[in-house]
DSSP file (Angstrom, degrees, kcal/mol; ACC not computed):
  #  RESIDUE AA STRUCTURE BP1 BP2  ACC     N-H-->O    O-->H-N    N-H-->O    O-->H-N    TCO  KAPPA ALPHA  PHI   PSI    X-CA   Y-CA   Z-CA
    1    1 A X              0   0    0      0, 0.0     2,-0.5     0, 0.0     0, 0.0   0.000 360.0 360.0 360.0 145.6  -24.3   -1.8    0.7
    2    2 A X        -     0   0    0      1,-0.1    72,-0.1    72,-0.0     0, 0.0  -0.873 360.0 -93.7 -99.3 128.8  -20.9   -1.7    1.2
    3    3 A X        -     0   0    0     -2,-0.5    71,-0.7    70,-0.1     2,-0.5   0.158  37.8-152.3 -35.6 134.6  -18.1    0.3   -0.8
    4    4 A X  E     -A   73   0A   0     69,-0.2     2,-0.4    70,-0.1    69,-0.2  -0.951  10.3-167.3 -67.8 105.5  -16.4   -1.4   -3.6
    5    5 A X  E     -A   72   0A   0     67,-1.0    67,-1.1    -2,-0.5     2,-1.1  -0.912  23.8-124.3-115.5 144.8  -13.0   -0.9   -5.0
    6    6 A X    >   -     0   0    0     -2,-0.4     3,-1.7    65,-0.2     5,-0.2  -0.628  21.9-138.2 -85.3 109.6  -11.2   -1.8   -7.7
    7    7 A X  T 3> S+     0   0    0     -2,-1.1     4,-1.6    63,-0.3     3,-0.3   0.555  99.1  56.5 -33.4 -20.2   -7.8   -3.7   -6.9
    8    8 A X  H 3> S+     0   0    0      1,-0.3     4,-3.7     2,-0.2    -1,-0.3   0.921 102.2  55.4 -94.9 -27.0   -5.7   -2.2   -9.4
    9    9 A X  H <4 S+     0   0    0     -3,-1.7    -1,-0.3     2,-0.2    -2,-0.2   0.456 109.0  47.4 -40.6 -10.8   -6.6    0.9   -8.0
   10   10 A X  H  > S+     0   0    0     -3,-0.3     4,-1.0    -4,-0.2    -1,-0.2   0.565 108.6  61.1 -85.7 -23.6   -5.3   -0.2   -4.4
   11   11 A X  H  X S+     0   0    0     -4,-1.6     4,-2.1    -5,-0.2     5,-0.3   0.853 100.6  47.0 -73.1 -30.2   -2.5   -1.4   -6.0
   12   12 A X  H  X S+     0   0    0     -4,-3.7     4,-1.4     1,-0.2    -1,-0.2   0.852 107.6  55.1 -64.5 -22.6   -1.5    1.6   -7.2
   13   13 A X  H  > S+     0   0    0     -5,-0.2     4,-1.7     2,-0.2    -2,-0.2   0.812 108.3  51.8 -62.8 -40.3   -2.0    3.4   -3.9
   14   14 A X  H  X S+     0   0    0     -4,-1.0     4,-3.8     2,-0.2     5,-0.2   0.856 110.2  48.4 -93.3 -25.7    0.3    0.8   -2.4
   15   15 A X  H  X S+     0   0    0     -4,-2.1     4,-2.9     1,-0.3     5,-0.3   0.987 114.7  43.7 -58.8 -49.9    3.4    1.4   -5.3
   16   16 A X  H  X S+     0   0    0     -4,-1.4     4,-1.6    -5,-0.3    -1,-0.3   0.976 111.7  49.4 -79.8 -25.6    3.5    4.9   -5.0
   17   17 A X  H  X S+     0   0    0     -4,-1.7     4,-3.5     1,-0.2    -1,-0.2   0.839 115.2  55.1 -79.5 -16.8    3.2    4.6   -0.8
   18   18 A X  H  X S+     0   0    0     -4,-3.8     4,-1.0    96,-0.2    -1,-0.2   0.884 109.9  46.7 -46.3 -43.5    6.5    1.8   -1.8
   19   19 A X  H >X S+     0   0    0     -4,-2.9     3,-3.2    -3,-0.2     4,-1.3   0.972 118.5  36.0 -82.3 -81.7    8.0    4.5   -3.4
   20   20 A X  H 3X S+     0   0    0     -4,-1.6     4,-1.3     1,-0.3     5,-0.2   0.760 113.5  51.7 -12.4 -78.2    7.6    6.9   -0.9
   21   21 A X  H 3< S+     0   0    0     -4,-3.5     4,-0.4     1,-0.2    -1,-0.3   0.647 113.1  53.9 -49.3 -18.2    8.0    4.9    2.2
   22   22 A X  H XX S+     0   0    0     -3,-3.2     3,-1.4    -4,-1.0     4,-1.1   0.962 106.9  48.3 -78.2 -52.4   11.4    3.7    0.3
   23   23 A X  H 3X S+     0   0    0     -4,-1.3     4,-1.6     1,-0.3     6,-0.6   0.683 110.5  51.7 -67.5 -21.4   12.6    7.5   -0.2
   24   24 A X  H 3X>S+     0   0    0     -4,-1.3     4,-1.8    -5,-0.4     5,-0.6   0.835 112.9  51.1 -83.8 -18.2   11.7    8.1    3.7
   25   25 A X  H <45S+     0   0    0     -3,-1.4    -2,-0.2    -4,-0.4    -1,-0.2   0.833 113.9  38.6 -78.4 -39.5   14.0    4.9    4.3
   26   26 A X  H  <5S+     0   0    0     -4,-1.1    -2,-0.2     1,-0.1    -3,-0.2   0.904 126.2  34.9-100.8 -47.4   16.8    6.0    2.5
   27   27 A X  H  <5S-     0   0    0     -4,-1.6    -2,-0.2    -5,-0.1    -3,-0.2   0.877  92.5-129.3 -91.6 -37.7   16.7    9.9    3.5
   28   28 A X  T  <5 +     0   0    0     -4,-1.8     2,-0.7    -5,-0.4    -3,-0.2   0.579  44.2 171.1  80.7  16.6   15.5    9.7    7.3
   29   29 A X    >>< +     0   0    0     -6,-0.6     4,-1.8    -5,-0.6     3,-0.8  -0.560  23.8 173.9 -68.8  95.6   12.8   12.2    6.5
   30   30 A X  H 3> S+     0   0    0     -2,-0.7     4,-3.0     1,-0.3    -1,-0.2   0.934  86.8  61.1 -66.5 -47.8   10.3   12.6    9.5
   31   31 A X  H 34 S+     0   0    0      1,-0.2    -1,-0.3     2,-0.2    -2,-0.1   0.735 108.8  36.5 -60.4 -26.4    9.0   15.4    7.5
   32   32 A X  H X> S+     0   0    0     -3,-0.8     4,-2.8     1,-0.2     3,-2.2   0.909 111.8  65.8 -88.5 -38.3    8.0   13.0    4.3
   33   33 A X  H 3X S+     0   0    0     -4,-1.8     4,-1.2     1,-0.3    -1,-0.2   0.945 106.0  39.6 -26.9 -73.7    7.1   10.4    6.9
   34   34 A X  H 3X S+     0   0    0     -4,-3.0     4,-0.8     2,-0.2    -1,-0.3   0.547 108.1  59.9 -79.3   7.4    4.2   12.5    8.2
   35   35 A X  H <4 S+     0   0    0     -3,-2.2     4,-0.5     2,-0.1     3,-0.4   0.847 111.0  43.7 -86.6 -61.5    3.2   13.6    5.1
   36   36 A X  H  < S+     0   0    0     -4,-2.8    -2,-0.2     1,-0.3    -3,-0.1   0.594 105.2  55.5   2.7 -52.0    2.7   10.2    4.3
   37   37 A X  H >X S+     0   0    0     -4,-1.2     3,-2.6    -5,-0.2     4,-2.2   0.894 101.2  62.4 -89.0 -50.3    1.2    9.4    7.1
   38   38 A X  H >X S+     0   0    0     -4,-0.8     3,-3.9    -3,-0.4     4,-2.0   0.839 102.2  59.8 -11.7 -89.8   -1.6   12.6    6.3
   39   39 A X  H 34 S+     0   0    0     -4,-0.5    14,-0.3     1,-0.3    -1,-0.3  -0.145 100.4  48.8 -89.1  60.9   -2.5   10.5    3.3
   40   40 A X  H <> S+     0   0    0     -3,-2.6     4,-1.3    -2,-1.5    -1,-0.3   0.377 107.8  55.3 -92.6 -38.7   -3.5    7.6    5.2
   41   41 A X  H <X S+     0   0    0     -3,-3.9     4,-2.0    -4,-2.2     5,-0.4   0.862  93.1  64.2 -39.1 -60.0   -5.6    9.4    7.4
   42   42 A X  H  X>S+     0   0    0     -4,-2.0     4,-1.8     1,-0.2     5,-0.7   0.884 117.9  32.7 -43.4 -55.9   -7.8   11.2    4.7
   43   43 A X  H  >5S+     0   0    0      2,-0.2     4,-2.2     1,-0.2     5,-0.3   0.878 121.7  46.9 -77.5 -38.5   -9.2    7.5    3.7
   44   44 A X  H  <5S+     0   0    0     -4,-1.3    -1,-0.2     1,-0.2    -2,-0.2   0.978 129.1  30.4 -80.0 -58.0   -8.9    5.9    7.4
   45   45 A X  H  <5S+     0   0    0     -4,-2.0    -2,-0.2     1,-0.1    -1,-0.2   0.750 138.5  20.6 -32.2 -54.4  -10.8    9.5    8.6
   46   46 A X  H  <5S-     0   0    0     -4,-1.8    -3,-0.2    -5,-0.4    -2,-0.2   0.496 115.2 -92.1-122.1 -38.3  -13.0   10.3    5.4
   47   47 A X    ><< -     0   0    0     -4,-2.2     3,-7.1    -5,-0.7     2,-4.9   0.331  40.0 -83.1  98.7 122.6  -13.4    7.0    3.5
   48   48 A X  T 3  S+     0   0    0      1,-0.3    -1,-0.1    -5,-0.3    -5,-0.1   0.256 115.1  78.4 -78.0  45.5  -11.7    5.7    1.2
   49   49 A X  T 3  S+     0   0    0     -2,-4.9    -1,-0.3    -6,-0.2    -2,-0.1   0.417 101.0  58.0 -85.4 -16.3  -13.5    7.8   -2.0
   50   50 A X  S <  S+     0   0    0     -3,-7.1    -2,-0.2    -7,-0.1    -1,-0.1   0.517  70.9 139.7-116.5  16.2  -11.0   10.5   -0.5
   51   51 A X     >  -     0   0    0     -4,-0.3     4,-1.3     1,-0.1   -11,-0.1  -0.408  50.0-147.1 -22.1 125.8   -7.6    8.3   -0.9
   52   52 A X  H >> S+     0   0    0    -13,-0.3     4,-2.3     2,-0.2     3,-0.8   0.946 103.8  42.6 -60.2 -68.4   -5.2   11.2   -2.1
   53   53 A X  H 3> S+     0   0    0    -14,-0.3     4,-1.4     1,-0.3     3,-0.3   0.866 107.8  54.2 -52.3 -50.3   -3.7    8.1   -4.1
   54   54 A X  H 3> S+     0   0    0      1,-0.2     4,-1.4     2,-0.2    -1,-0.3   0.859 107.9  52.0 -65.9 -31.8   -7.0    6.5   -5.2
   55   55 A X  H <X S+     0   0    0     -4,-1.3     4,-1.4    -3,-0.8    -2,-0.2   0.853 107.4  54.9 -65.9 -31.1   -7.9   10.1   -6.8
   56   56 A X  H  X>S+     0   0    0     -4,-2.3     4,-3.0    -3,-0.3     5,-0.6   0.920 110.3  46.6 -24.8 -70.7   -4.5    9.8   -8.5
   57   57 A X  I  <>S+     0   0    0     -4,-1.4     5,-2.7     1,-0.3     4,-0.4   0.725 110.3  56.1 -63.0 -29.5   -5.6    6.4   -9.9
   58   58 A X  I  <5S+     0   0    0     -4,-1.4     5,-0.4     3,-0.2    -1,-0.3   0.806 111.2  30.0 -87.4 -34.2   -8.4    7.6  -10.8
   59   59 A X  I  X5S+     0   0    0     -4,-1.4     4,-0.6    -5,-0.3    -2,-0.2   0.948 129.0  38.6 -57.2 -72.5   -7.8   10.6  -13.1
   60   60 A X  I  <5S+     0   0    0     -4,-3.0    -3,-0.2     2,-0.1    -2,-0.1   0.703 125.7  13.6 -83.0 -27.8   -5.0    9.3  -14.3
   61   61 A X  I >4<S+     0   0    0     -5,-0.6     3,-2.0    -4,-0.4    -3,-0.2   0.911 113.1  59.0-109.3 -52.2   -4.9    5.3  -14.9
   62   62 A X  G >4<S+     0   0    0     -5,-2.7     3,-2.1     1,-0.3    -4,-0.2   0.787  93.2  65.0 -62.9 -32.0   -8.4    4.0  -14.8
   63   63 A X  G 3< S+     0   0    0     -4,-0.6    -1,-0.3    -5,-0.4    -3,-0.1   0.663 112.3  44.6 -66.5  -2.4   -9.9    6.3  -17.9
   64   64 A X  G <  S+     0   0    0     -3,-2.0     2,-0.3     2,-0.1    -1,-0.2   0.471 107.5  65.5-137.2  26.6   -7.3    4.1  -19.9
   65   65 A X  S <  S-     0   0    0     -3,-2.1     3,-0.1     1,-0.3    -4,-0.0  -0.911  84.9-119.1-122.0 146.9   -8.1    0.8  -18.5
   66   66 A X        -     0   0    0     -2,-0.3     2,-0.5     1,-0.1    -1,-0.3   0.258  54.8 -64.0 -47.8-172.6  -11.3   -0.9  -18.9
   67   67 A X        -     0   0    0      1,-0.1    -1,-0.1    -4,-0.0    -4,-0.0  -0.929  56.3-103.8-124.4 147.8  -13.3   -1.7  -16.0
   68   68 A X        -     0   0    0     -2,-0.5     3,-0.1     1,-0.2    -1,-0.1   0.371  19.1-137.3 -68.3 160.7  -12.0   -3.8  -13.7
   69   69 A X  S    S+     0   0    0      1,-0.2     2,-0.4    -3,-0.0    -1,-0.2   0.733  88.9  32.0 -84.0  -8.0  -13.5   -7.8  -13.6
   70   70 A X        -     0   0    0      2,-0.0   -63,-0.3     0, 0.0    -1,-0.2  -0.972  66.1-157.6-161.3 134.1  -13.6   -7.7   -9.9
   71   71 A X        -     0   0    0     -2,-0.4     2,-0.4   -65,-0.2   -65,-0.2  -0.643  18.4-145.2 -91.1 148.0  -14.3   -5.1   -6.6
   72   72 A X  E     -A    5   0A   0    -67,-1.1     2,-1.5    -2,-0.2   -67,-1.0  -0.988  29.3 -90.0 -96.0 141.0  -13.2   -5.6   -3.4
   73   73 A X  E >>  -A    4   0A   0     -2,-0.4     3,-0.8   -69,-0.2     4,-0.7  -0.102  29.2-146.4 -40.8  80.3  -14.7   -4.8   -0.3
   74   74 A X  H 3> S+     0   0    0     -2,-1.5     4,-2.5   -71,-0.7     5,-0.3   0.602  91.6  69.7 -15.5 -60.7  -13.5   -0.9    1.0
   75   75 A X  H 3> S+     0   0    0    -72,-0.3     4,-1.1     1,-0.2     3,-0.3   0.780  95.7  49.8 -70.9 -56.3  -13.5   -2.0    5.0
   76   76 A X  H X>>S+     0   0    0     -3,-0.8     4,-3.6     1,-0.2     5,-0.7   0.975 117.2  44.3 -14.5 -61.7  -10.0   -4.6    4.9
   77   77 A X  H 3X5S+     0   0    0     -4,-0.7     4,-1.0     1,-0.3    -1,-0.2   0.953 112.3  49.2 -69.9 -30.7   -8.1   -1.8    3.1
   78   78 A X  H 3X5S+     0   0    0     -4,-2.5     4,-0.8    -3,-0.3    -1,-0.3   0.703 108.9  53.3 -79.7  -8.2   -9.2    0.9    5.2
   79   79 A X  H X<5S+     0   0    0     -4,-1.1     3,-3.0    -3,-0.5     4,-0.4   0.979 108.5  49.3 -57.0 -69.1   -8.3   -1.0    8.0
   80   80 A X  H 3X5S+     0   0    0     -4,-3.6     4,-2.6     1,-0.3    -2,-0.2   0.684 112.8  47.2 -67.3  -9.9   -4.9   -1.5    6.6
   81   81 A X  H 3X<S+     0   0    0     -4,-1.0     4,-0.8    -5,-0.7    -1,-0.3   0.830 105.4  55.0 -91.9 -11.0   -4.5    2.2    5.9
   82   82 A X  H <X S+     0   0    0     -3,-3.0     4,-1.1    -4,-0.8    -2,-0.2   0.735 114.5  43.3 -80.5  -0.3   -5.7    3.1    9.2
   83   83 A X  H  > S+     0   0    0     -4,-0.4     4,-1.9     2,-0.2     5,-0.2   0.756 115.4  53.2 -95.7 -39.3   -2.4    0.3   10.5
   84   84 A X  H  X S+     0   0    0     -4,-2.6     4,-0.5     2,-0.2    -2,-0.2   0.505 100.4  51.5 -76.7   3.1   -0.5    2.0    8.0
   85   85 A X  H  X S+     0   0    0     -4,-0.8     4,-3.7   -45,-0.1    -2,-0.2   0.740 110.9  55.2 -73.6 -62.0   -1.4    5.5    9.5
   86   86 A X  H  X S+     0   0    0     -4,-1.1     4,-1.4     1,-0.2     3,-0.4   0.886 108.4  48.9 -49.3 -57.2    0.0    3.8   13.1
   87   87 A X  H  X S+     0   0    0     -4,-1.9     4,-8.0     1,-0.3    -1,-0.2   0.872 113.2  40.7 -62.1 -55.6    3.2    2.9   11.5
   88   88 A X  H  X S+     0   0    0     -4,-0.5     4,-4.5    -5,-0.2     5,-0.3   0.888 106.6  64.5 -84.9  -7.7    4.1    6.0   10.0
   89   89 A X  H  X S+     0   0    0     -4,-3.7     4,-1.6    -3,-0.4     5,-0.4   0.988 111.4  38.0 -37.1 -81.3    2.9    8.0   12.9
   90   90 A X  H  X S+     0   0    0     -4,-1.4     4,-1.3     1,-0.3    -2,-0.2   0.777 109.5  64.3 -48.5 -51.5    5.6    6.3   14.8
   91   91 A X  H >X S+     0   0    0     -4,-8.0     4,-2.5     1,-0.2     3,-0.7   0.982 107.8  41.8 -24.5 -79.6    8.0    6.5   11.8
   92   92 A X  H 3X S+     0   0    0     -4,-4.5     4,-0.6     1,-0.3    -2,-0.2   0.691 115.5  49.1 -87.2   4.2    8.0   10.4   11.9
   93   93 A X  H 3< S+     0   0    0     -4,-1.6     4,-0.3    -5,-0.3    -1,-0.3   0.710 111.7  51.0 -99.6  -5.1    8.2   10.6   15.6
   94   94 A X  H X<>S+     0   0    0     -4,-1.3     5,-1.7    -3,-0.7     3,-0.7   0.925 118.6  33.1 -59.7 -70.1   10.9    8.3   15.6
   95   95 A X  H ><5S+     0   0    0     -4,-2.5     3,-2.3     5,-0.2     5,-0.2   0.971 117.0  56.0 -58.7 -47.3   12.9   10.1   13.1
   96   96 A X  T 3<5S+     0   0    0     -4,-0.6    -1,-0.2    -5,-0.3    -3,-0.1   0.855 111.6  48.3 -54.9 -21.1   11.6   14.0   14.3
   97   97 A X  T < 5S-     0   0    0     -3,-0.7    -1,-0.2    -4,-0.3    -2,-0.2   0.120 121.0-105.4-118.5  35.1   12.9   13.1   17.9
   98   98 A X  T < 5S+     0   0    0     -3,-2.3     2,-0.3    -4,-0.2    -3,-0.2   0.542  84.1 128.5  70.9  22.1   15.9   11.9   17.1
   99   99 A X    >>< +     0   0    0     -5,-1.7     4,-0.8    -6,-0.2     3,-0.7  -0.744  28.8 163.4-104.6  52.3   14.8    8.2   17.8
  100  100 A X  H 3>  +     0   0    0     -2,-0.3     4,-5.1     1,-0.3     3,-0.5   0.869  60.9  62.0 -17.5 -80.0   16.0    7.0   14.6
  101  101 A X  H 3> S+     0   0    0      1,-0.2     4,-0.7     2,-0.2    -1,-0.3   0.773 104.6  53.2 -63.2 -13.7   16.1    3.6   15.0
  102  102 A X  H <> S+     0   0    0     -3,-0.7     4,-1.4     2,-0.1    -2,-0.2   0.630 103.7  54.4 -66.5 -16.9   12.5    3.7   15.7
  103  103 A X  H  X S+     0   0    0     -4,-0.8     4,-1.9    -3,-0.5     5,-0.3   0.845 105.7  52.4-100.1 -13.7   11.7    5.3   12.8
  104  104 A X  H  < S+     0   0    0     -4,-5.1     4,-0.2     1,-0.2    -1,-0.1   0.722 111.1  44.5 -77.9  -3.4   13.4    2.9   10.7
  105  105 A X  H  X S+     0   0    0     -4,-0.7     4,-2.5     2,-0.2    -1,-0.2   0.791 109.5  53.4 -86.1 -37.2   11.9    0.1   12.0
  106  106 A X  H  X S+     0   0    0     -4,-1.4     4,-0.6     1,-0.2    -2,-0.2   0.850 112.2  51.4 -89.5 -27.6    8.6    1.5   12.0
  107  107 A X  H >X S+     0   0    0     -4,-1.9     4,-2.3     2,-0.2     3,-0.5   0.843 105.9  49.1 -66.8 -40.5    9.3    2.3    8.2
  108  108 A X  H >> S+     0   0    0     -5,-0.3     4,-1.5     1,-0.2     3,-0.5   0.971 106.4  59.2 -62.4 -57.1   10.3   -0.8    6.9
  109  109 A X  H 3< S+     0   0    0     -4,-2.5     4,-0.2     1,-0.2    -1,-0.2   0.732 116.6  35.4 -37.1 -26.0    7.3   -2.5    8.6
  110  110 A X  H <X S+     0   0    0     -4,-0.6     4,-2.3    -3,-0.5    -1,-0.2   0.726 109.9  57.0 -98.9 -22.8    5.3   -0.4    6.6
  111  111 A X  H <X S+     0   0    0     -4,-2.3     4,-1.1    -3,-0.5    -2,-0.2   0.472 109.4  53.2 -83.0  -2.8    7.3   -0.2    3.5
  112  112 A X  H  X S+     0   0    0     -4,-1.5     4,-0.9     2,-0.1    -1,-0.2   0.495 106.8  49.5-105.5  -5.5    7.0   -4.3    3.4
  113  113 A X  H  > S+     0   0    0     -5,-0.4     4,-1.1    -4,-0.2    11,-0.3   0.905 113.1  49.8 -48.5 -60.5    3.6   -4.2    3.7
  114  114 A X  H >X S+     0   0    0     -4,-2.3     4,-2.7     1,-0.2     3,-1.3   0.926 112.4  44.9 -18.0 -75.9    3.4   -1.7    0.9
  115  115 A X  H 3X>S+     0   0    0     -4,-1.1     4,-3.2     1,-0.2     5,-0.7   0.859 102.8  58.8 -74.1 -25.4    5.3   -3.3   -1.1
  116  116 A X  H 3<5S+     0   0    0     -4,-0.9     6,-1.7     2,-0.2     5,-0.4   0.723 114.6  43.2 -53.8 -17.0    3.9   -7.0   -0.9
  117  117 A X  H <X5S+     0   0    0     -3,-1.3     4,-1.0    -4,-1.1    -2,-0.2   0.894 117.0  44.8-101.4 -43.2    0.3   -5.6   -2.1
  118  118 A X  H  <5S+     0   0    0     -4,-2.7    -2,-0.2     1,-0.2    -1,-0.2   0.815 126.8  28.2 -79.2  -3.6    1.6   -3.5   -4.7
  119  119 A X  T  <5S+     0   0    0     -4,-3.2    -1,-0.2    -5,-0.2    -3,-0.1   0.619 140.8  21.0-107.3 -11.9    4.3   -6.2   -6.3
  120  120 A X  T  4<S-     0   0    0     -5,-0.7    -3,-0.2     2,-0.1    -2,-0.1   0.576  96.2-117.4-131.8 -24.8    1.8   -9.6   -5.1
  121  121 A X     <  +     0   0    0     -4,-1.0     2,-0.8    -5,-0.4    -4,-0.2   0.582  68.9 142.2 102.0 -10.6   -1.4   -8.4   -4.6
  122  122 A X        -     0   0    0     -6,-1.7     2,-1.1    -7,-0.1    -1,-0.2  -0.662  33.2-166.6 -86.7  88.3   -1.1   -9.5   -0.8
  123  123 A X     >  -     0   0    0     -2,-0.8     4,-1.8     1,-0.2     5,-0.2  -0.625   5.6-175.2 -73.4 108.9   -2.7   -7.0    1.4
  124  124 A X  H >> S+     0   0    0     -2,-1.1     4,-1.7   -11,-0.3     3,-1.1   0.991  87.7  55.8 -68.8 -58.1   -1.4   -7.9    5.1
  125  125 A X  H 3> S+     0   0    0      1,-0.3     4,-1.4     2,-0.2    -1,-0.2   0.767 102.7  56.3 -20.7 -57.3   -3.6   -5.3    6.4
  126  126 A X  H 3> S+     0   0    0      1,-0.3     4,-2.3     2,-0.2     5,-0.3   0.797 111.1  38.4 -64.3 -46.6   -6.3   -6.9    4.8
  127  127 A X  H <X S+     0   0    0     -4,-1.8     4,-3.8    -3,-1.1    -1,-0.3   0.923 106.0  63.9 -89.3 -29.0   -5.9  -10.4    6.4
  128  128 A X  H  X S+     0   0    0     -4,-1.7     4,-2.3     2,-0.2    -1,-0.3   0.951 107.1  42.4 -33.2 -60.1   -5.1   -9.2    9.5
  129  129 A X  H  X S+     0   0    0     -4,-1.4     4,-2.2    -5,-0.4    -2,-0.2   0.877 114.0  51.7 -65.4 -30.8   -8.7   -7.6    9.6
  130  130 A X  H  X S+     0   0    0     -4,-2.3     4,-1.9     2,-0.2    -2,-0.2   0.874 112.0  53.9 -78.8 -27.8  -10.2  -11.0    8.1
  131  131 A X  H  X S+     0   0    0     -4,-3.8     4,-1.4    -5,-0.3    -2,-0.2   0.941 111.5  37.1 -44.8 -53.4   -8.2  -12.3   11.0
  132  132 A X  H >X S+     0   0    0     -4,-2.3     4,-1.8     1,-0.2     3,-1.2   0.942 113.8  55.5 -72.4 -56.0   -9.7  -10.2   13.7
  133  133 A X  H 3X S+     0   0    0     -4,-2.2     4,-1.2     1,-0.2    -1,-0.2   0.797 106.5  56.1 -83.1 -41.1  -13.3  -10.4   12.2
  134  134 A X  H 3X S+     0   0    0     -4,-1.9     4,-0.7     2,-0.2    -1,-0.2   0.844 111.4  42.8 -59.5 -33.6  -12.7  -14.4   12.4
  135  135 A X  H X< S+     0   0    0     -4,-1.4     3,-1.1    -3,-1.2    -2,-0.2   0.982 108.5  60.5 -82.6 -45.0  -12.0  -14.2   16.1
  136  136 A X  H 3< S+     0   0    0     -4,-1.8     3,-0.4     1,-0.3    -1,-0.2   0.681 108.4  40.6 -28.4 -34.4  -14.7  -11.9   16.6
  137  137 A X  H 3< S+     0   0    0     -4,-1.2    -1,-0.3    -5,-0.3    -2,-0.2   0.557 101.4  61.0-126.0  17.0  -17.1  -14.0   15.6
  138  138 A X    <<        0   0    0     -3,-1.1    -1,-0.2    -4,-0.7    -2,-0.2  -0.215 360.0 360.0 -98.4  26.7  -16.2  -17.5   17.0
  139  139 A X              0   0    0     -3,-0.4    -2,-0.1     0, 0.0    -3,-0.1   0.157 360.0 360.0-116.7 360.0  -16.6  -15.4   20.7
């Protein structure tokens, strides 16, 4: 069987990595950039029971929400954290080797991802992988 998650838990993951990825935008911070980038890795690495952010959601907002009407399927979103791992990789070696404008580019790209799943619900990661899984299996 495959992992389940509950969506408002990935949308919280994706606000606070808005907030974040905004603050890296605004400062130029390679360093916050590759902390960032860490926690995408634990999930994309570990699975995503070991989200830094999803353990967040889970202490602190789901005991004071009901449980959720509907799960989605763990492999889309860990795709998209393992694309959002690439991004801010690149982010903080843009910004740490003095290649700026790569690391602002690579930050916006990820900070409008971000923000389109936490403010719309619209994981690009996520259709991007239902993309690739469609071509994959019309070959």
């Amino acid at each position: 069987m495959t992992d389940r998650l509950d969506p408002r838990g990935v949308r919280f993951a994706a606000a606070v990595t808005t907030v974040v990825l905004a603050i890296v935008l605004l400062t130029g911070s390679g360093v916050l950039a590759a902390l960032q980038a860490l926690v995408f890795a634990v999930p994309v690495v570990a699975g995503m029971r070991w989200s830094p952010y999803g353990a967040l959601y889970r202490v602190l907002i789901a005991p004071r929400l009901g449980p959720p009407s509907d799960r989605e399927d763990a492999a889309p979103v860990r795709f998209s954290q393992a694309v959002g791992l690439l991004f801010t990789v690149v982010a903080a070696v843009g910004y740490l080797s003095g290649a700026t404008a790569l690391g602002i580019v690579a930050t916006a790209f990820a900070l409008a991802a971000a923000f389109l799943n936490a403010a719309f619900g619209f994981c690009l990661g996520c259709e991007v992988y239902g993309l690739l899984a469609r071509v994959r299996t019309a070959r």
